[in-house]
Kinemage of the C-alpha trace (Angstrom):
@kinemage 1
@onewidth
@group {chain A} dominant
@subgroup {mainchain}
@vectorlist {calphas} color= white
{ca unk a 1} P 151.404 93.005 103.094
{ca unk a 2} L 151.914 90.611 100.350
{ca unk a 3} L 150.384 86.565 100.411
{ca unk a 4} L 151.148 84.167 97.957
{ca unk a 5} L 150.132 80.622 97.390
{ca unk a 6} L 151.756 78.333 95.090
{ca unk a 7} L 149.604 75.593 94.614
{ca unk a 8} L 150.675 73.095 91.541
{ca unk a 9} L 152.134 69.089 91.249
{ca unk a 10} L 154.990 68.226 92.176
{ca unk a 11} L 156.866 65.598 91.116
{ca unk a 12} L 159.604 63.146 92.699
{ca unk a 13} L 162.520 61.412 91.475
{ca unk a 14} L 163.691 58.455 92.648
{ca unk a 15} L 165.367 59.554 95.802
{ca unk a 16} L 162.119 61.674 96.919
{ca unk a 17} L 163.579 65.298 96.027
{ca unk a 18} L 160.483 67.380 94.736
{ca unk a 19} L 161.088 68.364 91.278
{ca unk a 20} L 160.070 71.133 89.977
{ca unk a 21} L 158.105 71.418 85.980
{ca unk a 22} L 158.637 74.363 84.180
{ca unk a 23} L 155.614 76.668 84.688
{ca unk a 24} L 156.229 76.213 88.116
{ca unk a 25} L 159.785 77.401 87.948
{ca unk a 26} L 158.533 80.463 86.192
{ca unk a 27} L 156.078 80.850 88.508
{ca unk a 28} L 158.407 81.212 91.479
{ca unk a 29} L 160.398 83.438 89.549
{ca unk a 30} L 158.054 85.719 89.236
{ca unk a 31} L 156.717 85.469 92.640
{ca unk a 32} L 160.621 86.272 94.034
{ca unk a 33} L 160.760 89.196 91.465
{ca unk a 34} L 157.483 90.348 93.223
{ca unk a 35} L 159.357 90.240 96.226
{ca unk a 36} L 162.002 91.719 95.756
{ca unk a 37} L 160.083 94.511 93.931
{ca unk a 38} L 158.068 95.085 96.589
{ca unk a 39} L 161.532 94.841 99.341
{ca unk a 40} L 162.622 97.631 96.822
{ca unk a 41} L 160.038 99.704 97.584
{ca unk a 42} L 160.158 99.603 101.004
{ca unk a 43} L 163.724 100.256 101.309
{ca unk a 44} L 163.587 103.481 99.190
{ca unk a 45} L 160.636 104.860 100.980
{ca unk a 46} L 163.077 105.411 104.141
{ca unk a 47} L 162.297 108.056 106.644
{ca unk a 48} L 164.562 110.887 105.149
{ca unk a 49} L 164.305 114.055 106.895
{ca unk a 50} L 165.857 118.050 106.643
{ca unk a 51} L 169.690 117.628 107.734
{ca unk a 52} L 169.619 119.590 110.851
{ca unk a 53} L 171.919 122.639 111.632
{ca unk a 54} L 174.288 120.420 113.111
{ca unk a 55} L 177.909 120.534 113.593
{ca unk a 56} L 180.475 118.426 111.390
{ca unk a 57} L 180.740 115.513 113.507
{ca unk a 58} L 177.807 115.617 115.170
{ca unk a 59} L 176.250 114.906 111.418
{ca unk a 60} L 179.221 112.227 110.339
{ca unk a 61} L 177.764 110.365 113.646
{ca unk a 62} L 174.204 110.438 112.479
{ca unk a 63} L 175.801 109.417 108.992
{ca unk a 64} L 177.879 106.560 110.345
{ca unk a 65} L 174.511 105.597 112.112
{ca unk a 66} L 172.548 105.286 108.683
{ca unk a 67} L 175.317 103.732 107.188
{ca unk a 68} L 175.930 100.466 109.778
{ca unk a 69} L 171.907 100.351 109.792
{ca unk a 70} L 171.545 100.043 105.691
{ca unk a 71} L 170.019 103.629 105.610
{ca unk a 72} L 172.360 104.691 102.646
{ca unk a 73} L 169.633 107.226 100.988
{ca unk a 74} L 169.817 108.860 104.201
{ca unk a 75} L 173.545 108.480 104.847
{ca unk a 76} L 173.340 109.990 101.170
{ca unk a 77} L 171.715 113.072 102.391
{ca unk a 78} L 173.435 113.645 105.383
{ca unk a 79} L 176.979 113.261 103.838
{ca unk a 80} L 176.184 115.177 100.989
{ca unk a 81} L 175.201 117.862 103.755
{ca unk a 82} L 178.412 117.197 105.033
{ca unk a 83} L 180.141 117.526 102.186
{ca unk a 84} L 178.452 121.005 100.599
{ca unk a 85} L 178.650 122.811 104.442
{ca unk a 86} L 181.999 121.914 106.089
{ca unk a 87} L 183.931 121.294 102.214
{ca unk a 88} L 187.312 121.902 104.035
{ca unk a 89} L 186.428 120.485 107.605
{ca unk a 90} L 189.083 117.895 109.760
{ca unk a 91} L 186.986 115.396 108.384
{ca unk a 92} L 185.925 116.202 104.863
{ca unk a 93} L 187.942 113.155 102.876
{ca unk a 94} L 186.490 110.452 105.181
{ca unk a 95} L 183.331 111.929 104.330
{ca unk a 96} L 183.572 111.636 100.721
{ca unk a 97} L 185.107 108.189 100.578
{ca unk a 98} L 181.548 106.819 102.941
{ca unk a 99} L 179.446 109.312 99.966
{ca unk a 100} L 181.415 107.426 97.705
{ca unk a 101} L 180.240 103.823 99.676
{ca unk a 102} L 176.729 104.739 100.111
{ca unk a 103} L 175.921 106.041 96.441
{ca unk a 104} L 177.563 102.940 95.853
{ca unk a 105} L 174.907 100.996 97.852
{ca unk a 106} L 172.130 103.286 97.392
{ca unk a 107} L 172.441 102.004 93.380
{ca unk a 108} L 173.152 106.067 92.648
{ca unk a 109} L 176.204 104.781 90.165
{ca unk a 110} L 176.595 107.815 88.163
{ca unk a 111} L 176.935 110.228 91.080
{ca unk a 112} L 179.514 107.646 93.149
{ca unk a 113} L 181.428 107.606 89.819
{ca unk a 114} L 181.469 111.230 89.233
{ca unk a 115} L 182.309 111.847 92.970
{ca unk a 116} L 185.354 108.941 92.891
{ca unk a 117} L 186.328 110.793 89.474
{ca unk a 118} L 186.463 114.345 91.403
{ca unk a 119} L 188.002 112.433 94.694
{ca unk a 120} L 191.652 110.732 92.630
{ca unk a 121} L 191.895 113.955 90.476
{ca unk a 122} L 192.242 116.444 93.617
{ca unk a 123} L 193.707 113.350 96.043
{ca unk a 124} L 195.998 111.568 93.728
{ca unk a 125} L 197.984 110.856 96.561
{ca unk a 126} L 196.013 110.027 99.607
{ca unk a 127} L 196.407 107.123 101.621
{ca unk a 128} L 192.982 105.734 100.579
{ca unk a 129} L 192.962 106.455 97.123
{ca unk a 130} L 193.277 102.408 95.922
{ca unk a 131} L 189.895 101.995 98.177
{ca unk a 132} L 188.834 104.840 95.915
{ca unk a 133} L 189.849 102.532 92.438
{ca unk a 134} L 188.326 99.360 94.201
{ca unk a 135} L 184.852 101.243 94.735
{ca unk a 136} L 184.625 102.582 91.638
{ca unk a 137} L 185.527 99.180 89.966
{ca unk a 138} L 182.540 97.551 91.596
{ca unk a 139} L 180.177 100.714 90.699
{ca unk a 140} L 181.301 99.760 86.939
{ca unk a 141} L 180.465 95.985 87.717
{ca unk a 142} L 177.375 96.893 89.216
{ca unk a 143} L 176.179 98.372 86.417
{ca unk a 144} L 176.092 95.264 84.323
{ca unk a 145} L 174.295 93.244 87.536
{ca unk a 146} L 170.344 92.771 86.646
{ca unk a 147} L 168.676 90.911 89.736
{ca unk a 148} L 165.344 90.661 87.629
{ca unk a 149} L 167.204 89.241 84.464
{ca unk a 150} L 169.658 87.097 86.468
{ca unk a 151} L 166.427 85.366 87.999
{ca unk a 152} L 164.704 84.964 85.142
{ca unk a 153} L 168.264 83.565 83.298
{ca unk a 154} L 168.109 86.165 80.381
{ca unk a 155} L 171.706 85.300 78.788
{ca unk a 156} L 173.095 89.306 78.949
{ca unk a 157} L 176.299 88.475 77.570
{ca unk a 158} L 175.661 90.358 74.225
{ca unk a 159} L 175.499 93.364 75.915
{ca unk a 160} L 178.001 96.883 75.408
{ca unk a 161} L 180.966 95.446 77.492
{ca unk a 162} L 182.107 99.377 77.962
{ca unk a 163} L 181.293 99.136 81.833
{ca unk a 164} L 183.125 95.785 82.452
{ca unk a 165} L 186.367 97.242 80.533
{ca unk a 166} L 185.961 100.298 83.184
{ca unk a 167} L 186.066 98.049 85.687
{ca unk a 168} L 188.189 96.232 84.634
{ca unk a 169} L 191.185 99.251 84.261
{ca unk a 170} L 189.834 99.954 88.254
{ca unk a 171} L 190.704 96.587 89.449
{ca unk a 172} L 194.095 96.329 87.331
{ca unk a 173} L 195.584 99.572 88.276
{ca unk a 174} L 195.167 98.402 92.265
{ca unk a 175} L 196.965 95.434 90.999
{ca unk a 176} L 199.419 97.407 89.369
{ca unk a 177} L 200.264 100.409 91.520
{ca unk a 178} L 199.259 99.204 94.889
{ca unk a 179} L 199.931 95.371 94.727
{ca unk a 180} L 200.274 95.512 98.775
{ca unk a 181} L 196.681 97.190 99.043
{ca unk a 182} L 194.011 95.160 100.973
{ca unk a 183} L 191.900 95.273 97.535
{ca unk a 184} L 194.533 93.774 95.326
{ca unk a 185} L 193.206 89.803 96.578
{ca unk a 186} L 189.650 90.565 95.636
{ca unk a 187} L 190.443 92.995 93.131
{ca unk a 188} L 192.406 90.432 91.191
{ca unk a 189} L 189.549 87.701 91.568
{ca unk a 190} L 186.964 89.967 89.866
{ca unk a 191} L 189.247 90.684 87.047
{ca unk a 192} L 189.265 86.513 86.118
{ca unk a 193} L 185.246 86.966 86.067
{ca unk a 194} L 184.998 90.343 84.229
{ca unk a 195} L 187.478 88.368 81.547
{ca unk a 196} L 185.230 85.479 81.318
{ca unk a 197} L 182.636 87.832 80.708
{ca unk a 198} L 184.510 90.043 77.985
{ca unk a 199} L 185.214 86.378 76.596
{ca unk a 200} L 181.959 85.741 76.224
{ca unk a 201} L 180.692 88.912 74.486
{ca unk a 202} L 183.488 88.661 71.891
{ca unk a 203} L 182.848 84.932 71.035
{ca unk a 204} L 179.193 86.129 70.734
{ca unk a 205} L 180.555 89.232 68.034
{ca unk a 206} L 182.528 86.366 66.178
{ca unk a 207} L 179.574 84.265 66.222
{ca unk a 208} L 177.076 87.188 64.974
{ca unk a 209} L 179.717 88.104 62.234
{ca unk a 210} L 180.081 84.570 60.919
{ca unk a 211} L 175.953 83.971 61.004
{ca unk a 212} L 175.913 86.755 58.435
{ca unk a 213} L 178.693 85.141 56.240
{ca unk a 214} L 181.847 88.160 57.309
{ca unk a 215} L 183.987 85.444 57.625
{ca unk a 216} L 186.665 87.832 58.005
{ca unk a 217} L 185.565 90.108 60.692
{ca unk a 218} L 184.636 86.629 62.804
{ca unk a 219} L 187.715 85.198 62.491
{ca unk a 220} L 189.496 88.186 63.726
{ca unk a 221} L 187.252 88.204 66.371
{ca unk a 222} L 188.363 84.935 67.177
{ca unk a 223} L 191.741 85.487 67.273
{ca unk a 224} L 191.350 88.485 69.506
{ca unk a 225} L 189.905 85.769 71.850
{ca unk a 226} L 192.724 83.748 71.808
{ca unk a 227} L 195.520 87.010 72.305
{ca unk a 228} L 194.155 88.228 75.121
{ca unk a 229} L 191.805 85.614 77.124
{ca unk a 230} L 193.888 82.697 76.294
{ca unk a 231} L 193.138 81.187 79.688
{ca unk a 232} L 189.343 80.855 79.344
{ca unk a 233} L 186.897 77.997 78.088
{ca unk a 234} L 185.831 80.317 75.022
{ca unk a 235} L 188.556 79.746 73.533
{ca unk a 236} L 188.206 76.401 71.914
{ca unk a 237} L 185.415 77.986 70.515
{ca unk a 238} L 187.032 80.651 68.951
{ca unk a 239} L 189.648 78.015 67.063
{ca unk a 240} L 187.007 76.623 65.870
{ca unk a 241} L 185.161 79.755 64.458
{ca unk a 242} L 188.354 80.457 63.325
{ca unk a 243} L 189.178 77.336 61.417
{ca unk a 244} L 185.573 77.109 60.200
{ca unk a 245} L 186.008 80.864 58.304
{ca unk a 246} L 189.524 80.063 57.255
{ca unk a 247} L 187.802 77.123 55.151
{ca unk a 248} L 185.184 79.600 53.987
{ca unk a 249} L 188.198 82.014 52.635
{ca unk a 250} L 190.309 79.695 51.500
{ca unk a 251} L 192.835 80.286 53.560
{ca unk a 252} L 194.607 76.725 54.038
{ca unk a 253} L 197.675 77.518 55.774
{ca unk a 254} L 196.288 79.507 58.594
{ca unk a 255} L 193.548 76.843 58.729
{ca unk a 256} L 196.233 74.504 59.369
{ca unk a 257} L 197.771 76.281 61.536
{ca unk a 258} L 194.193 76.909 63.798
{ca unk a 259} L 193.757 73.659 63.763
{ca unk a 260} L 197.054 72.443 64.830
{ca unk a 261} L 197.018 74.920 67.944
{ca unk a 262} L 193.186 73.022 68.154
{ca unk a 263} L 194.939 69.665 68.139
{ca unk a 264} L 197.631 70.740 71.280
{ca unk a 265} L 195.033 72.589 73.209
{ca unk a 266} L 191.832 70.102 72.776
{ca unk a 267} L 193.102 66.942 71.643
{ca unk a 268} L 189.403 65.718 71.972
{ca unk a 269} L 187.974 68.588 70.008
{ca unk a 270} L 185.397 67.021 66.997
{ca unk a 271} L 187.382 69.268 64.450
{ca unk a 272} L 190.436 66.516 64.834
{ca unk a 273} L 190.634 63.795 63.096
């Protein structure tokens, strides 16, 4: 068992709302990070026993059981049992799409994407195969989640994109082959945040490129911004990356032109006169 005491000033603004300073926002940082270190540790130390000699469905109940209680190491075990004894069983493709769920939830990405991979290559077909895409797009996006770095605001955004592109394709082909599916709603809402955050990495490339003078390499960077995440807020910045290395190069007429898309777009942008 775990005590903490924060014990520091506090200060008030004018409407009496505590305000934190900033060693005291670290501090409770860390102390939540503690926590949830610590609620990490408890929840992997479940009580995981042998998988009895059980029949099929007498082990999918026990699964289920595991499952709807947030046991999903030991729903892990017991599927996997499932799945290795009774491979051909009544019940053997609802037990792979809950494996599929709980490695999912257990944070065991690689095996829920190897096991979704294996799942649409012999099942191409089956009835559930777009909840197969839609859980294997959020194993991608999970990926790329970092509770303790998210807490502590570390900017991430520079990071290899590869896993949000997979997820990405995931959520796009629901959209795209099974536009009736029960995924395709949230599907289609993650694919506006995984763009904002492809957006973000590629102003950051055009940004790194034109820091070391390749005024080139940024602006193309730039304009790969504006063909395909024309609908996000990194955008302006990329016209203006773009119009800033098109000055460096000489290059007058597509400066003009950068800056006259600049001028429609963000009439209130600094850049116009």
């Amino acid at each position: 068992m775990f005590y903490f005491s924060l014990i520091g000033r506090f200060y008030y603004n004018s409407n009496n709302v505590v305000i934190l300073n900033s060693m005291e926002k670290i501090t409770i940082k860390i102390i939540l990070l503690t926590l949830a270190v610590t609620l990490a540790g408890c929840s992997s130390s479940e009580d995981i026993q042998k998988v009895p000699d059980s029949s099929a469905q007498a082990l999918y109940s026990d699964a289920r059981e595991a499952l709807d209680n947030g046991l999903f190491q030991k729903a892990v075990q017991i599927l996997s049992a499932i799945d290795s004894r009774f491979p051909f069983g009544p019940i053997s493709h609802q037990v792979q799409l809950d494996l599929i769920y709980a490695y999912y939830k257990s944070g065991d990405s690689a095996q829920g994407i190897a096991l979704a991979d294996r799942f649409i290559r012999l099942n191409p077909n089956h009835q559930n195969v777009d909840y197969v895409y839609y859980i294997r797009g959020l194993i991608h996006q999970s990926t790329e989640e970092n509770l303790f770095q998210d807490m502590l605001g570390i900017d991430r955004t520079d990071r290899d994109p590869s896993a949000s592109h997979d997820a990405f394709d995931d959520f796009k082909h629901i959209i795209d082959s099974y536009p009736q599916s029960k995924y395709a709603a949230d599907a289609k809402k993650r694919m506006i945040k995984i763009k904002s955050r492809l957006a973000k990495y590629e102003l950051k490339v055009a940004k790194f490129y034109f820091d070391r003078q390749a005024y080139a390499a940024a602006a193309n960077r730039g304009r790969y911004i504006i063909k395909y995440f024309s609908t996000n807020k990194e955008v302006e910045q990329a016209l203006e990356i773009m119009i800033e290395c098109y000055d460096k190069l000489g290059l007058d007429d597509l400066k003009t032109n950068a800056l006259q898309v600049l001028a429609v777009n963000y009439p209130e942008n600094s850049l116009i006169n």
